[in-house]
KEKEPA-697640 format. One record per residue (C-alpha): residue in three letters; x, y, z. Coordinates in steps of 0.25 Angstrom, whole numbers, plus 5000, padded with zeros to 4 digits. Each point is the difference from the previous one (the first is absolute). Example, Ala and Ser with C-alpha at 12.3 -4.5 7.8 and 13.67 -1.06 7.14 Angstrom:
2
ALA504949825031 SER500650144998 
REM end
This chain:
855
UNK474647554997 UNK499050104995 UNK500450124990 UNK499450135000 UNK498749954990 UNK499749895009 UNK500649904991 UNK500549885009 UNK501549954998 UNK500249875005 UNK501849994999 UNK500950074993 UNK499749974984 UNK498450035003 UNK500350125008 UNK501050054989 UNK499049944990 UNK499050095008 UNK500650134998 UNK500349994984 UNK498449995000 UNK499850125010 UNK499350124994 UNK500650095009 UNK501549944998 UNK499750014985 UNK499750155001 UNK501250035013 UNK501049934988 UNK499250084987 UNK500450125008 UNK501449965003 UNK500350004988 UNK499450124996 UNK500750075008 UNK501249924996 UNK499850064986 UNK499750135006 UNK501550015006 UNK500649954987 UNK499550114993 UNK500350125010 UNK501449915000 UNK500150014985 UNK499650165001 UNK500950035012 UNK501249924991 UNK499450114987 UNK500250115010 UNK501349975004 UNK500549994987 UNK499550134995 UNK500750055014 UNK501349954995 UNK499950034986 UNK499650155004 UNK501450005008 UNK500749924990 UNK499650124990 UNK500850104996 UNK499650145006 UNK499750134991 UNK501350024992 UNK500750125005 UNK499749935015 UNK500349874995 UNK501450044995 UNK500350105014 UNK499749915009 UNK500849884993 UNK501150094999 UNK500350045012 UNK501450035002 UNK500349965016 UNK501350055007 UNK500549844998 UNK499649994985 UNK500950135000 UNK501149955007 UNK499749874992 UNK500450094988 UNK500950125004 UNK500849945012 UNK499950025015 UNK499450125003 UNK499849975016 UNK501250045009 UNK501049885001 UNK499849905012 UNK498650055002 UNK499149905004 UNK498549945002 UNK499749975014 UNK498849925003 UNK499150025012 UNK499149884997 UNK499849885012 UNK500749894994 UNK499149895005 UNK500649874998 UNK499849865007 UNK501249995007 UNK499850155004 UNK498649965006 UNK500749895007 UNK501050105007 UNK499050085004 UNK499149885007 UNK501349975007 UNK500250145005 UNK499950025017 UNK498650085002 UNK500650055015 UNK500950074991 UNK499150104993 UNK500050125011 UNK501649985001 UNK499850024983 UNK499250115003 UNK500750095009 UNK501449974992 UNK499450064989 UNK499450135007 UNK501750005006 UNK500550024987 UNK499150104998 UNK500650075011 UNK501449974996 UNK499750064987 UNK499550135004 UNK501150025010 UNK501049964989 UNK499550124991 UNK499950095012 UNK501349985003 UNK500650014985 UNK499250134999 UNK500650075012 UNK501549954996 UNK499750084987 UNK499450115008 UNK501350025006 UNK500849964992 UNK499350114993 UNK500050115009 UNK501649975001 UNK500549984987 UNK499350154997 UNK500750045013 UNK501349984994 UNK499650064986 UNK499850125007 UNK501150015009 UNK500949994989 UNK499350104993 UNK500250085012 UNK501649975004 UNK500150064985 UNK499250125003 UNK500850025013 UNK501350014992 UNK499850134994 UNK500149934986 UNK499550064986 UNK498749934998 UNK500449924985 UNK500849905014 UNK498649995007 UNK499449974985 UNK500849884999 UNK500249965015 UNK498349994998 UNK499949934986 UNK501249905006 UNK499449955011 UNK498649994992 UNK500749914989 UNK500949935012 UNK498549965006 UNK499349974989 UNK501249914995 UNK499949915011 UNK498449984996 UNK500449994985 UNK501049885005 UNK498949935006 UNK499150014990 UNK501049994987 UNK500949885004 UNK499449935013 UNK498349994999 UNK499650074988 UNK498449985005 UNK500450085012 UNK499750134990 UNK498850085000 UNK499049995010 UNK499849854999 UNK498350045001 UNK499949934985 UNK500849875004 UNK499349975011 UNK498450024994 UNK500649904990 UNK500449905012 UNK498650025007 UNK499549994984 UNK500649874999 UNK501250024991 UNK501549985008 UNK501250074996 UNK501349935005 UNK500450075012 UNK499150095000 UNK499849985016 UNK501349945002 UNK501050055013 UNK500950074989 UNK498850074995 UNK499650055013 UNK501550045004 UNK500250074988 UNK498850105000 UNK500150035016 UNK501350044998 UNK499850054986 UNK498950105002 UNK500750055014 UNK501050064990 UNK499150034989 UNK499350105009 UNK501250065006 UNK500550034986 UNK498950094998 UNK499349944988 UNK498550005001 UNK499749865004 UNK499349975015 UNK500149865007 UNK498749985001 UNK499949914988 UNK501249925004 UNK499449985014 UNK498849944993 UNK501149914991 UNK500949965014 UNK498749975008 UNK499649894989 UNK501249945001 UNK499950005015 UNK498849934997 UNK500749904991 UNK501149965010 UNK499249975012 UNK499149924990 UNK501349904998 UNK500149975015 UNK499449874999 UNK498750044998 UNK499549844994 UNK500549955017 UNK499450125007 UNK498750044993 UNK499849904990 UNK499250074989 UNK499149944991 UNK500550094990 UNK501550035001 UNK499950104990 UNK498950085005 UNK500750005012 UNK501050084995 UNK499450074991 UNK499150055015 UNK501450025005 UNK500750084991 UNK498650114998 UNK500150015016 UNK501550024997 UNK499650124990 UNK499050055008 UNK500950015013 UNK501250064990 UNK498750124996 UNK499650005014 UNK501450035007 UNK500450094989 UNK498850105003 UNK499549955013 UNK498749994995 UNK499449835003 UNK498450024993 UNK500650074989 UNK501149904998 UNK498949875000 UNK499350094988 UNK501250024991 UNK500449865000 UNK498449984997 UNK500050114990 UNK501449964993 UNK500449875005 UNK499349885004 UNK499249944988 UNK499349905009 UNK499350085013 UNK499249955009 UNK499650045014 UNK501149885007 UNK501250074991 UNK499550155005 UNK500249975014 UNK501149924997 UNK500650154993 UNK499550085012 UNK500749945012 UNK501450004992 UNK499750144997 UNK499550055013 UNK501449945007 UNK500850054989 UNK499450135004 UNK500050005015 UNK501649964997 UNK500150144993 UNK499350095008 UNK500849965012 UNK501350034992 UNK499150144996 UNK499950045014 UNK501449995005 UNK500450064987 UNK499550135004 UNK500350015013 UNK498849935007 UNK500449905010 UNK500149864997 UNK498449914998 UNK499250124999 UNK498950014991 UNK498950074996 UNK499650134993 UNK501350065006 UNK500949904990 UNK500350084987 UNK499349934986 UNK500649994988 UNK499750124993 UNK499750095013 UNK498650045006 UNK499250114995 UNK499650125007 UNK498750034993 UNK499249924990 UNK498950094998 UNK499550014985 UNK498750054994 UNK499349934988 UNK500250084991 UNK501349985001 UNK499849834994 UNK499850074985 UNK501650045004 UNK500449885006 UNK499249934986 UNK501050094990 UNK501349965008 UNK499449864998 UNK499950014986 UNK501450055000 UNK500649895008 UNK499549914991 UNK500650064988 UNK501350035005 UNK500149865005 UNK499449944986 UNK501350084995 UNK500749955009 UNK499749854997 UNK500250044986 UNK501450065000 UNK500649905009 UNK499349884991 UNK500850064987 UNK501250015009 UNK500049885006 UNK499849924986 UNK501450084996 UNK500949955013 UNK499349874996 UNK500850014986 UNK501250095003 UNK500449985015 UNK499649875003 UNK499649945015 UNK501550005007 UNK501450014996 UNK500950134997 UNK498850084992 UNK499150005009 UNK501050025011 UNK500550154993 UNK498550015000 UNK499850035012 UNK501250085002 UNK499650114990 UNK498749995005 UNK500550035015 UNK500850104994 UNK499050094991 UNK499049995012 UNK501150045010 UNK500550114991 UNK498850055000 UNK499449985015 UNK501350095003 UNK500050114989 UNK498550055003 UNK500450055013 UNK501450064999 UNK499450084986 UNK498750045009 UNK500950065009 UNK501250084999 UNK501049894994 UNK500849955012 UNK500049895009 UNK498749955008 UNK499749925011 UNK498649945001 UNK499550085012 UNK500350124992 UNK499149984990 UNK498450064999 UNK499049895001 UNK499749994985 UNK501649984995 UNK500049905012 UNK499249914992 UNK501149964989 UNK501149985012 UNK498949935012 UNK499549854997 UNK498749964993 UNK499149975013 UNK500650145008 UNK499950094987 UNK498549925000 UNK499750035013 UNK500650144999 UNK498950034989 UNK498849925009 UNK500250105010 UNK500750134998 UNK499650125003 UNK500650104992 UNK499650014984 UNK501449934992 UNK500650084989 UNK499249954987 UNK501050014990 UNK501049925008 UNK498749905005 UNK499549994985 UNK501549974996 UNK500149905010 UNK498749924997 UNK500249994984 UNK501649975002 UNK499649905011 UNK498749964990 UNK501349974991 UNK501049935008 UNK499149915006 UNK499449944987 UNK501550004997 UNK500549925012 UNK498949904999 UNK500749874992 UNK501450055004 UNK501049885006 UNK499750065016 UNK499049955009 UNK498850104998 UNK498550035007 UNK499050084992 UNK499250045010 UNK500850125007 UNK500350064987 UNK498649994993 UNK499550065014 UNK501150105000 UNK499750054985 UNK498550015003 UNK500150085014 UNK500950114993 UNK499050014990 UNK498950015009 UNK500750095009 UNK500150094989 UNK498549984997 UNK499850045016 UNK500750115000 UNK499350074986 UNK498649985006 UNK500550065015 UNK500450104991 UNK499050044990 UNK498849965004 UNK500049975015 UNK500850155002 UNK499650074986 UNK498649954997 UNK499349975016 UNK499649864995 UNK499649915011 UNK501149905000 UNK500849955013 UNK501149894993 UNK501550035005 UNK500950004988 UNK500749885009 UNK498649934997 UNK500150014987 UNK501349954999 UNK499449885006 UNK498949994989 UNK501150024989 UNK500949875006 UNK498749915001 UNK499650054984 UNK501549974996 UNK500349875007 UNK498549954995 UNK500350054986 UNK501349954998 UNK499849855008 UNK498650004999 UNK500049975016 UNK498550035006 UNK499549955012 UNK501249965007 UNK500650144996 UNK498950085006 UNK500049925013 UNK501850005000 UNK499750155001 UNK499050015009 UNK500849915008 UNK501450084999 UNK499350145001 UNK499249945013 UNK498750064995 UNK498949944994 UNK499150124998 UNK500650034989 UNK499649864993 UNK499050064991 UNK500850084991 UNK501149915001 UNK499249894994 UNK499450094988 UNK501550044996 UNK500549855000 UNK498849954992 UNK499950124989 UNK501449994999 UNK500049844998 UNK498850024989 UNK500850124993 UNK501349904998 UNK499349874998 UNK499450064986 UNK501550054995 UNK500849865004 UNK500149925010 UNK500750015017 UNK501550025001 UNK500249875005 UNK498849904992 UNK500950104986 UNK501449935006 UNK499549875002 UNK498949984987 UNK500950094989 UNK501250005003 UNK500549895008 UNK499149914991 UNK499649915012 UNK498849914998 UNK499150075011 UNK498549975001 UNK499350135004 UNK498950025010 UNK498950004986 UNK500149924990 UNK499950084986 UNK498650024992 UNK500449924988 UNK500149895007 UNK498549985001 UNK500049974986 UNK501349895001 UNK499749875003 UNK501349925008 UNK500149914986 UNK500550134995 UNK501150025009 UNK500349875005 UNK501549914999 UNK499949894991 UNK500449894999 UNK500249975014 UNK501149895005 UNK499449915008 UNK500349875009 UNK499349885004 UNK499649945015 UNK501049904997 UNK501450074994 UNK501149934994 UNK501250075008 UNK500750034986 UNK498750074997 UNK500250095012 UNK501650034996 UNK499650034986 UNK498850105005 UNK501050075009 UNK501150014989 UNK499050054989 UNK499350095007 UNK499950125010 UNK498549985006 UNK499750025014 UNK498949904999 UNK499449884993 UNK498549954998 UNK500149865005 UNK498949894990 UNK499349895003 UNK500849884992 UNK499349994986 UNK499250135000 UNK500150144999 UNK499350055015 UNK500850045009 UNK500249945014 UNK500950135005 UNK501250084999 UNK501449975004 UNK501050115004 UNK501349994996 UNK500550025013 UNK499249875003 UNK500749944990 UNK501450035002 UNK499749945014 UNK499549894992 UNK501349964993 UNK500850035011 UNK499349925012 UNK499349894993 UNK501049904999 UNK500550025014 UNK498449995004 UNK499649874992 UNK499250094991 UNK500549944988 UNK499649884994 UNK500249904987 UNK499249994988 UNK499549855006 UNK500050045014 UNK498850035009 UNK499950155003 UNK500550025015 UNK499150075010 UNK501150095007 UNK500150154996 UNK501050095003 UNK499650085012 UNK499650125000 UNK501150055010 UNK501049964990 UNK499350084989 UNK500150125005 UNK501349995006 UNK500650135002 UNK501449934994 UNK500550064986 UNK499749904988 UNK501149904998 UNK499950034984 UNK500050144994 UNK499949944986 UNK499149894992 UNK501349954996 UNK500449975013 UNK498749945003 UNK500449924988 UNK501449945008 UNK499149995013 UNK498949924993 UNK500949924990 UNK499849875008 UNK498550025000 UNK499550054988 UNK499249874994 UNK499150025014 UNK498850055005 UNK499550105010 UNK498450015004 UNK499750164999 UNK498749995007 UNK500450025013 UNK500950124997 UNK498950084990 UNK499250125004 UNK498649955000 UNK499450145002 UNK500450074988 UNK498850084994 UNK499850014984 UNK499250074990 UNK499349974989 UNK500650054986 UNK498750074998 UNK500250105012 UNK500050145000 UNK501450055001 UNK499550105009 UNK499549905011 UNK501449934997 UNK500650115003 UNK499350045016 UNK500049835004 UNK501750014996 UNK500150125008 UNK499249995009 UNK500549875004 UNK501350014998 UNK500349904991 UNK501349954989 UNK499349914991 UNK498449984997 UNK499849884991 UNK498950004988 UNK499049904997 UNK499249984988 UNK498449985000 UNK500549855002 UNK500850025012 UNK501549984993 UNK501050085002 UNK500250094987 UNK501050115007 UNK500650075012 UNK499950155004 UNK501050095007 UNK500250135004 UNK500750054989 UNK498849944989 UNK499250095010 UNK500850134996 UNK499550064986 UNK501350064995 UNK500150134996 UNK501150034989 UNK500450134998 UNK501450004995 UNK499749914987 UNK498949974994 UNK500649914992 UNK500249905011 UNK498450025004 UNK499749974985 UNK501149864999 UNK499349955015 UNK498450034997 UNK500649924986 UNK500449875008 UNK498950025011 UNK498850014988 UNK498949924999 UNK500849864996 UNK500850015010 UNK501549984991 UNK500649864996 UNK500849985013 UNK501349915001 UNK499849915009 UNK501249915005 UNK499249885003 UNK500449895011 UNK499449864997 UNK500049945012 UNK499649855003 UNK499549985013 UNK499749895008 UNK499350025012 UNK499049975013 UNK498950074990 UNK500349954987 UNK500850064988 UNK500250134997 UNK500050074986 UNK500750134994 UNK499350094992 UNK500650094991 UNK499250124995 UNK500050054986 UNK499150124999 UNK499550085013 UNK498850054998 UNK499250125008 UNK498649915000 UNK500549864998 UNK499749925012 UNK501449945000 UNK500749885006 UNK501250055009 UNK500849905002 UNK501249985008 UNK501350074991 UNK500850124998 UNK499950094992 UNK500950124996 UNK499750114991 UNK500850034989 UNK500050155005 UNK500349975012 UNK501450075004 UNK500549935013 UNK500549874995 UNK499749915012 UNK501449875004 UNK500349905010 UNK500950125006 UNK499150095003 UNK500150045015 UNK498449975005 UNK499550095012 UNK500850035012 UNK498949995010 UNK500349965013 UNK498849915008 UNK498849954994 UNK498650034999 UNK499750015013 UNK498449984999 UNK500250114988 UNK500150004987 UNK501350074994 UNK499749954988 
REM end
């Protein structure tokens, strides 16, 4: 053997002997280790770099930054302090895959020659939804048209008996308080979410925040029936809204036909959440007939999770909620059954001519501008109203119930007093009166349609009476106990004010001055309900294309489109839509809004994150598990490898309720000294669509008593794909991947990888307290830089497992920069107002995760 300078190596000892005494060797080994120093050193400088990294971060920032970003005060560190702010009931809803073994496993077991059955089950109930809405909206169509039918009759009987017109007076107010009684029932002492539009409940549901009931079948009986009476009273209220509110439930119901044997979603919970936007989508499409412009309002106001799959999805709902509609709107006016076409009547009527010069957009600009004022009024005057039923009337019972009669009765007083005083005093019949008294008798979408398209000028003083009374009573109406839409009287208002616009410039400078403009007064009016509407719910896209869709012309898109943005910009700077006002400042619900705000650039998630967190181990003491459960109310918990601080995943509750109730019956328990059994529970029997078997931890404690020295293996059953944060993240990057994700819960590592804290949606809410400062000032006190001695009621627990023994940790100063051990306890604040037992009636969900979260 030869080496590579030629000197010979006879065996092994002389070869290696040979190579020690090789110049080229020597200098191949010189510079290895040379380059071994060489890697040492940039080792020791990359080490030197990242400790100056972490002592930059671990630095404190400039003073007044310093002190504003520690203390920032969230909705949950307010509540913390304060008390519950968020409506009762109201919760969190994940939309995150929960990805666990035994999940995997049933899918890989799952029949692939099923798929195209899955598939077209899904585009059926689609189907079934938007004939579901369809048909609810032509039952209150009818039932509409009928109930009205009867108001006048009676109205006319009276009017036939030669009686002195003080009888007609209070034949009218009667059956106005008789109708609207039967509403305020409904709402007052039978579904007291059936109220208002439903428009704020249901963003909140698509947002990822449930209320109970708020798509149950009472719901949905309660505000058909409700706002057929609500409109036949009289009071300014449309049934759009409520359509919108009915079609979600729709939406909801057919989402509980089986839906985990027929189309088997990955995600249970985006599946309904899919189900109940199409629902709400066909409920806006049926209402106005109007299937493009329904896909973008749920866009625009609903869905917070688009994609191009969930659009279609929206649009076939809607297009057969709408076909369902147009063939009732054909029959209805006398056309013969199936006919369609341009010959079938739209919402709001067609019109003759939609010719306009462009001069004429400096107009249309103005009436924006005013729109958006009045509707910022708007939003303003019903905020400070609303705040005061909050305090004085409450959400149901007696007050709110006499509410609504002396609302029904100063509206009807009114509606009926204008025209007989217009006149000469006696008794009217509807047919009797000019076309601008008719307004105050006729319903909000013919008096609508009567300023759309008439072609005689209206009295001004009766028209401008009727838009700022009708201005007034709507904002009135709007929080009352009846089931009530917005959109026809915000329209309403703003076509009488345009109408009144239309007929000054017909008047002074079309006749007076020769100007060149072509606009019909009627036009206007349309311009004036767009600006209204767009001010007061700051609608845009979806309102321009709803009107082009119910007026049938789509020339008239330009100006339309100007009027709905110039209106939206002129509300936006005074406060916020109608319905984001209802949901944000008054209701208090932990909504997450399309932007996140502009501090929160500056925030990172260590300052508005939950600590300390309660934790668990892959291998659980099943006492453990009970005392979680009775000293808690999370939805979730991060699962740690045995002896550390990383997590593994996080655990549901609803996963663990199952846990404790079907883990005996399983073999999923185990002793102390026993091996760990390979069975799980499947994953049929986790999502079982039976009730739980205990509503309390205390009745988990009965259930378990046998078992609780024993051991249950929580790997299988975690959700491995839970996504985290560093504590250094931008709150404002927190805040889009929350959103944007749907998610519950958002665990927080350290540089090191531990798990230091948990964030939800309401440590993702900066609070803003306008009532007392004081409380702002006691919660930025607690929430300050040290973070608070917190009084932690501790568990030491000894654990002997598959992986060892585990150790409690109890924390003693919780500070903002700390890189802190959370272990495995729970903790409760000593300003912490809901005192947490064994007795406490855990959540009443029905099913299980369904390849979702619900955390």
């Amino acid at each position: 053997m030869v080496c590579g300078t030629g000197v010979e190596a006879s065996g092994t000892f002389s070869c290696l002997t040979g190579i020690r005494k090789c110049p080229t060797v020597s200098r191949m080994r010189r510079r290895a280790g040379g380059n071994r120093r060489r890697r040492r050193r940039l080792g020791d400088r990359h080490e030197q770099d990242i400790a100056k990294e972490l002592q930059l971060l671990e630095q404190p920032q400039a003073s007044e930054e310093s002190r504003a970003a520690h203390n920032a005060l969230t909705f949950a560190r307010w509540e913390e302090k304060t008390g519950p702010k968020a409506p009762h009931g109201c919760e969190s809803v994940s939309y995150e895959m929960y990805n666990s073994e035994h999940y995997l496993e049933h899918l890989r077991r799952q029949d692939e020659a099923k798929q195209f059955k899955r598939g077209a089950a899904r585009w059926l109930f689609l189907c079934i939804i938007g004939l579901g809405a369809g048909l609810v909206a032509v039952f209150v169509d009818v039932s509409i048209d009928k109930v009205f039918e009867i108001k006048m009759r009676i109205n006319d009987e009276v009017y036939l008996s030669v009686v002195p017109v003080w009888k007609q007076y209070l034949a009218w107010v009667g059956t106005a308080m008789a109708l609207a009684s039967v509403a305020g029932i409904l709402v007052c002492y039978v579904e007291v979410l059936a109220a208002g539009s439903g428009i704020p409940e249901i963003k909140c549901y698509l947002n990822g925040v449930d209320f109970p009931s708020v798509v149950g079948i009472h719901t949905l009986l309660a505000k058909a029936v409700g706002i057929v009476f609500s409109v036949g009273a009289g009071l300014p209220c449309g049934k759009e809204g409520p359509m919108i509110h009915s079609g979600a439930i729709i939406g909801a119901m057919v989402s509980s036909l089986r839906i985990d044997e027929t189309i088997k979603p990955l995600i249970r919970t985006q599946e309904v959440r899919d189900l109940v936007a199409a629902g709400a989508a066909s409920g806006v499409a049926a209402a106005f007939g109007a299937p493009l412009g329904s896909v973008l309002f749920a866009i625009e106001e609903g869905t917070s999770h688009m994609n191009p799959r969930i659009m279609m999805r929206l649009f076939v709902a809607s297009s057969v909620a709408t076909l369902v509609s147009r063939l009732w709107a054909g029959p209805k006016e006398g056309l013969p059954v199936g006919l369609l076409g341009w010959r079938v009547p739209v919402s709001f009527g067609r019109f003759a001519n939609m010719d306009y010069y462009i001069l004429e957009f400096a107009i249309f600009g103005l009436m924006a501008i005013g729109g958006g004022l009045l509707g910022a009024l708007f939003n303003c005057l019903n905020k400070r109203l609303s705040l005061w039923r909050q305090r004085q009337v409450g959400p149901r019972g007696h007050r709110r119930f006499l509410e609504v009669l002396f609302v029904t009765f100063v509206i009807a007083s009114f509606n009926f007093l204008v025209p007989v005083l217009a006149t000469d005093g006696g008794p009217l019949m509807i047919e009797e009166l000019p076309d601008t008294l008719a307004l105050y008798w006729d319903t909000g979408t013919k008096s609508m349609k009567s300023l759309f398209h008439g072609q005689e000028d209206y009295d001004l003083r009766y028209l401008s009476l009727f838009a700022v009374m009708n201005f007034i009573f709507a904002c009135w109406n709007y929080g009352v106990g009846v089931p009530s839409g917005l959109f026809v009287p915000s329209l309403l208002t703003g076509s009488a004010f345009g109408r009144i616009i239309g007929q000054l410039v017909n008047t002074h400078l079309i006749r007076h001055q020769n100007l060149p403009l072509q606009a019909h007064p009627g036009t206007y009016a349309l311009i004036g309900a767009c600006a209204m509407l767009a001010g007061t719910a700051r609608i845009t896209i979806s309102l321009a294309m709803i009107l082009m869709e119910t007026c049938g012309e789509a020339e008239f898109g330009l100006p339309i489109f100007l009027a709905v943005m110039v209106a939206k910009w002129t509300g936006d700077y005074f406060n916020r839509g109608i319905y984001d006002l209802h949901i944000v400042e008054i209701k208090r619900v932990p909504f997450l809004e399309p932007q996140p705000e502009r501090d929160m650039i500056r925030l990172q998630v260590r300052d508005v994150m939950a600590r300390p967190v309660v934790t668990l181990e892959l291998v659980c003491k099943i006492s453990r598990l009970v005392e979680v459960l009775a000293h808690t109310s999370h939805h979730a918990y991060p699962v740690l490898y045995p002896g550390t601080h990383r997590m593994a995943g996080m655990l549901s509750q609803i996963m663990l309720r199952r846990i404790l109730e079907l883990g005996a019956d399983q073999g999923a328990f185990y002793g102390a000294r026993d091996a760990a059994p390979e069975k799980v529970i499947a994953w049929a029997e986790m999502t079982s669509v039976h009730p739980f078997r205990c509503k309390t931890p205390l009745q988990y404690e009965k259930l378990l008593s046998g078992h609780m020295d024993e051991y249950v293996r929580l790997g299988p059953y975690i959700n491995r794909n839970s996504l985290f944060v560093l504590k250094y993240t931008s709150v404002y990057a927190c805040y889009q991947i929350f959103r944007q994700l749907g998610l519950r819960h958002l665990p927080v590592l350290g540089m090191d990888g531990r798990l230091v804290g948990i964030v939800t949606r309401k440590d993702l809410i900066l609070a803003e307290v306008e009532d007392d400062d004081s409380d702002r000032e006691e919660v930025e006190e607690e929430a300050g830089p040290a973070g608070g001695q917190h009084t932690c009621a501790c568990l030491a627990l000894a654990q002997q497992a598959a992986y060892g023994t585990y150790s409690a940790w109890c924390p003693r100063e919780d500070s903002l920069d700390s890189e802190e051990e959370v272990g495995s306890q729970i903790s409760t604040h000593s300003t912490q107002s809901l005192q947490l037992t064994s007795e406490r009636t855990l959540e009443d969900a029905v099913g299980g995760m369904g390849g979702a979260g619900g955390m």
